[in-house]
N, C-alpha and C positions, 0 to 999 in steps of 0.2 A: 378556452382550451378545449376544441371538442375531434382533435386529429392526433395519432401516435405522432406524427411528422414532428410534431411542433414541440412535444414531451422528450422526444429522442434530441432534437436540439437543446433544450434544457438541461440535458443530461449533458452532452457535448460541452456545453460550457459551464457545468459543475452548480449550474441551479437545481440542485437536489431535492429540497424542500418546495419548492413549484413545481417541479416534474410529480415529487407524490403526490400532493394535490389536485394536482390537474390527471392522475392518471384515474383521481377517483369521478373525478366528473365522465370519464368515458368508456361507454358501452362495447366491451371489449368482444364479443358477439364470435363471429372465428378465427377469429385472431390473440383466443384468450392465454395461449402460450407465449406468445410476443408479450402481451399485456402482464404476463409473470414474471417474464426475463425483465421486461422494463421497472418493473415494480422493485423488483431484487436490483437491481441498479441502482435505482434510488436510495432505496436503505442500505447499500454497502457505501456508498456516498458519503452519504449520513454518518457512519459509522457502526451503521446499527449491521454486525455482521451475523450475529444467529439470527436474527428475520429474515436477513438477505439469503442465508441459507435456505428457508423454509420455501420462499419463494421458487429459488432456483429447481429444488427437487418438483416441485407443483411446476413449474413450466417443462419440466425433463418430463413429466407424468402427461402431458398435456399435447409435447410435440406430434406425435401421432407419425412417427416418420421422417421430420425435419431434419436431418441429421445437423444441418449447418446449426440449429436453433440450440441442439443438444449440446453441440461442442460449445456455444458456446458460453451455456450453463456450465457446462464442466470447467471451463477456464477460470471464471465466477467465482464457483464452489472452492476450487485451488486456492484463489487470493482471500478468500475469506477464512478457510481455514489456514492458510499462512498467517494470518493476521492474528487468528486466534492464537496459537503456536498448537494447532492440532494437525500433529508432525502424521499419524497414520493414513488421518483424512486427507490431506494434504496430497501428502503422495501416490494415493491410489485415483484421487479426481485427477492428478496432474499426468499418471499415468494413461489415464482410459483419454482425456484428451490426446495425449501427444499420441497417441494408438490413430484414435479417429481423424485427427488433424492430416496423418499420413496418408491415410485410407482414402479421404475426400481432397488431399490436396489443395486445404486452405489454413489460416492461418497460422502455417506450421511453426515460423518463428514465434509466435505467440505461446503456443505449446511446448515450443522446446527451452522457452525461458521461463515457462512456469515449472516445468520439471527441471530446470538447472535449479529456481528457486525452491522447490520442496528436499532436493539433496542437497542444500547446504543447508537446510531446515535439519535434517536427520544425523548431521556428520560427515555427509560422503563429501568428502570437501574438494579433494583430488578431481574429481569425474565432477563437480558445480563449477569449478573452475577454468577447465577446460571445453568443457559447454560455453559458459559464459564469453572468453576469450575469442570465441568461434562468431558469437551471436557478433559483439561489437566490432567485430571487422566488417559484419553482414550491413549493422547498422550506418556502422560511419561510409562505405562505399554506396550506401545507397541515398545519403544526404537524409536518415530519417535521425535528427539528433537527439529527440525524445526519445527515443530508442537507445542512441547511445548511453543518454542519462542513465537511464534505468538500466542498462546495465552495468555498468559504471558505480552506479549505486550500489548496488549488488556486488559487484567485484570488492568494494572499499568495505562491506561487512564481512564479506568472505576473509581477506585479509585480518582482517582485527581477530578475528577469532584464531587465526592462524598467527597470530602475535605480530604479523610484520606492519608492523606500526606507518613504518614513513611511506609505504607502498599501498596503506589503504587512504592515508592523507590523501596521493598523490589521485587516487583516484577518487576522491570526494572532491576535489579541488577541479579535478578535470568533468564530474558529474555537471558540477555546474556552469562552469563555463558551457557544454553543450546544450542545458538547460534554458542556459541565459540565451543561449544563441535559437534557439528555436522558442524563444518568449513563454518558454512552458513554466508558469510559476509554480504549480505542484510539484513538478520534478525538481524546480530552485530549495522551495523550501525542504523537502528530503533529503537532498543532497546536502544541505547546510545542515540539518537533522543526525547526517552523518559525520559529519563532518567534526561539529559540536560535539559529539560523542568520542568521539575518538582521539579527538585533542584534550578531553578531560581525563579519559584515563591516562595520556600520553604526557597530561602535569601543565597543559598549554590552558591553562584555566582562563586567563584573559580573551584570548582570541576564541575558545570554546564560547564563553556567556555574549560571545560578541555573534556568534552563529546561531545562538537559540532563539536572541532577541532577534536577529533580523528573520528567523525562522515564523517566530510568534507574531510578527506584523502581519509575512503573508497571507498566513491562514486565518487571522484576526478576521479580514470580512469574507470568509467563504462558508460553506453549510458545512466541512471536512470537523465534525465533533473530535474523531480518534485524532488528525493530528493536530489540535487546541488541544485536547488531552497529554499528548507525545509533547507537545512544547514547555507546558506547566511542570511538568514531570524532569524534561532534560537540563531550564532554567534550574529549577529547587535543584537539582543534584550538583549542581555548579555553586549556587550558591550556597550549599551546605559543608564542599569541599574549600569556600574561600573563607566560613567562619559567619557567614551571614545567615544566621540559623532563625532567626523571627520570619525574615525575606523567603527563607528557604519551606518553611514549614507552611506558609501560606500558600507557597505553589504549591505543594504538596495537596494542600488541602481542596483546593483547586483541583487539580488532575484526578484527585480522590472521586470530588462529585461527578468529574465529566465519566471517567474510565466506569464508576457504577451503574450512572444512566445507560452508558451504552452493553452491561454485562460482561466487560473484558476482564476474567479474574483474575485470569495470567498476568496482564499489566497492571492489576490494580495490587497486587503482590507486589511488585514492585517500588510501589508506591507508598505503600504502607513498613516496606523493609525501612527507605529510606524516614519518613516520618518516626521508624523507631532509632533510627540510629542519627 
């Protein structure tokens, strides 16, 4: 491993754990902002999203002028503080992106769906929605359906929270169809993440634990910690609402050690609500 070339491929196909590795073997020399962004890749990969942070702001310190390098720390910085549910953080990276996205005229749709996602982060549900609605007519006319997915995704949370239950179904259901169609199994398993979720509060408890587990396979062989964490956590909640409270309390316990290793407090609340209840 002694080329970014080769690292940056590893990351492309979600070998996380050999991209950090291999990015310690190489002498990052003037290209040590590239070497921070890639490194903050890695460990938001990973799950590990306050490291990935630390990185992103040392390669933001680093670009010396890049602008393209900065935006797309800032893009970075958005989904990891999305992740975290640090709604203030969140929104002000996702701001100053979508600012500079304009300004240089590149990955603006990237920017304007990371600030659709940081207002439904906040409440503004109205104004995520209609961002979001805009972005997937963008995605699906231009045949990019991981794109659709992921907005898709987005739209079926945005619903739930707005109560309309068979309208976020519909779009977990179509998340993955686009998913499946562009072989993107990360966008699969979320989509069914969502999906799972929202059929359990919706009382569909059978076809829910039947989304978690196919959820829990895919991520089963990838380096993705937080969602093996997100799986052990959506299974236990399914199975502590069917009565299967031993089944239940072991994923629990489970999610417990992953969500700690990786510092996620927000979710490990979570996790410990349901292990008390």
């Amino acid at each position: 491993m002694n080329n970014t070339k080769q690292i940056e491929k590893l990351l492309d196909s979600g070998e996380f754990a050999r991209a950090l590795a291999g990015l310690k073997k190489v002498n990052p020399g003037e290209k040590k902002a590239r070497w921070l962004l890639m490194k903050g890749e890695a460990l938001r990969g990973l799950g590990l999203f306050g490291e990935a942070l630390k990185e992103y702001a040392a390669a933001r310190k680093a670009s010396k002028g890049d602008w393209e390098l900065e935006l797309e720390a800032l893009l970075s910085e958005a989904r990891c503080n999305r992740a975290l549910g640090n709604d203030k953080a969140a929104v002000e990276s996702a701001k100053k992106a979508l600012e500079l996205s304009k300004k240089l005229e590149i990955y603006v749709s990237d920017a304007e769906l990371e600030w659709a996602l940081a207002l439904r982060l906040v409440g503004r549900l109205p104004e995520a929605a209609r961002l979001l609605e805009k972005l997937l007519k963008g995605y699906k006319k231009a045949g990019d359906w991981s794109g659709a997915a992921f907005a898709l995704w987005a739209l079926g949370g945005l619903y739930r929270l707005q109560g309309r239950y068979a309208e976020g179904i519909d779009a977990f259901e179509e998340s993955l169809k686009c998913a499946n169609r562009d072989k993107d199994e990360a966008a699969s398993g979320y989509a069914l993440f969502g999906l799972g979720g929202l059929l359990r509060v919706a009382g569909f408890m059978g076809r829910a634990l039947d989304c978690y587990v196919r959820a829990r396979k895919l991520f089963a062989v990838t380096d993705d910690a937080f969602a093996k964490a997100y799986a052990e956590c959506g299974t236990a909640n399914v199975l502590r609402q069917l009565g299967r409270l031993e089944e239940a309390y072991a994923g629990y316990v489970r999610a417990h050690k992953l969500y700690s290793a990786l510092s996620d407090w927000a979710d490990l609340g979570f996790v410990e609500w349901g292990m008390g209840e």
